[in-house]
N, C-alpha and C positions, 0 to 999 in steps of 0.2 A: 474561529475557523481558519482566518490567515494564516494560525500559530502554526493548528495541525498539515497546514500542505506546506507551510517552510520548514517545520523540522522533519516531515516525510522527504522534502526534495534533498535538505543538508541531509541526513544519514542515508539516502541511497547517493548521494555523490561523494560520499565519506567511502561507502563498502565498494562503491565501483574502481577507487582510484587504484592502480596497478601496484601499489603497494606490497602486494601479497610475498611472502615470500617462498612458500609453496601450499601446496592442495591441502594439506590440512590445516596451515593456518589458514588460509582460504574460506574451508569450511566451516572454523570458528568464529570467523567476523560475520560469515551470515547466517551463522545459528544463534548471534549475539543481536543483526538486524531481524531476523524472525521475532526476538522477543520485544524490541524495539515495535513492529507494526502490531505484536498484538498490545502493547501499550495504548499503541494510534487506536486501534480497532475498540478500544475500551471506552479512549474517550470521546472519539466520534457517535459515538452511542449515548453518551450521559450528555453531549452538546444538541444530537439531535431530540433528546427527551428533553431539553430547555429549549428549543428553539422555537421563535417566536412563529406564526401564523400568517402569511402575504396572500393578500389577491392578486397581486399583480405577479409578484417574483418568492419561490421559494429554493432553500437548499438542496438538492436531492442529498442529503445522506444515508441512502440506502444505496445510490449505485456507488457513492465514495466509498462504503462498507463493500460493497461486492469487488470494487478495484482490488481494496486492499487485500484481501481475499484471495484472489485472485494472483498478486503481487507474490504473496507470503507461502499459496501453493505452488507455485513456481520454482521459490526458492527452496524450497523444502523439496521439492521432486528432485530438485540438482544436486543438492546434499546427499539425497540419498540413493540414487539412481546412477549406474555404469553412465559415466560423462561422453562415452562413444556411440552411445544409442539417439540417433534424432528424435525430435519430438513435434508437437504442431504447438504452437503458443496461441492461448485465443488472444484475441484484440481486448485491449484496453474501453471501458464506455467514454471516457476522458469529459464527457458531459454533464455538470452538479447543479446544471439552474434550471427549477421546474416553471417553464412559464404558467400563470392560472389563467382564467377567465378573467378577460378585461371588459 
């Protein structure tokens, strides 16, 4: 699971860095990150169908799936939407640890 939030955080500070050299190449590196999260979104699904069972502590990867989600509509609405219309962003859950019954 380390793996998946280190190469989510490397590839969005890969596509954020100022590099760009205009709007459409712009466009392409994060039509190029969209398919990079739905990679992540694949296998955060095949880690949480092997993930072990805690009484005490478990993973939430179902709100990690809805960040990303969440993330990858975002990017796709900017891609594809007049970049002069405001929008509301919902907040982030940023929360993956499900306490259980102790």
């Amino acid at each position: 699971m380390k793996t998946i939030l280190t190469l989510l955080m490397m590839t969005l500070v890969a596509v954020a860095a100022p590099a760009f050299a205009d709007a459409e190449s712009e466009r392409a590196n994060l039509a190029r990150l969209v398919g990079e999260i739905d990679y992540l979104s694949r296998t955060v699904e095949v880690y949480r169908a092997d993930a072990p069972r805690n009484d005490q502590y478990e993973f939430d990867y179902q709100t990690l799936s809805h960040d990303l989600s969440a993330i990858r509509q975002g990017i796709v609405e900017y891609i594809k939407r007049d970049l002069s219309l405001a929008r509301d962003i919902p907040p982030l859950h940023t929360e993956y640890v499900i306490r259980g019954q102790e």
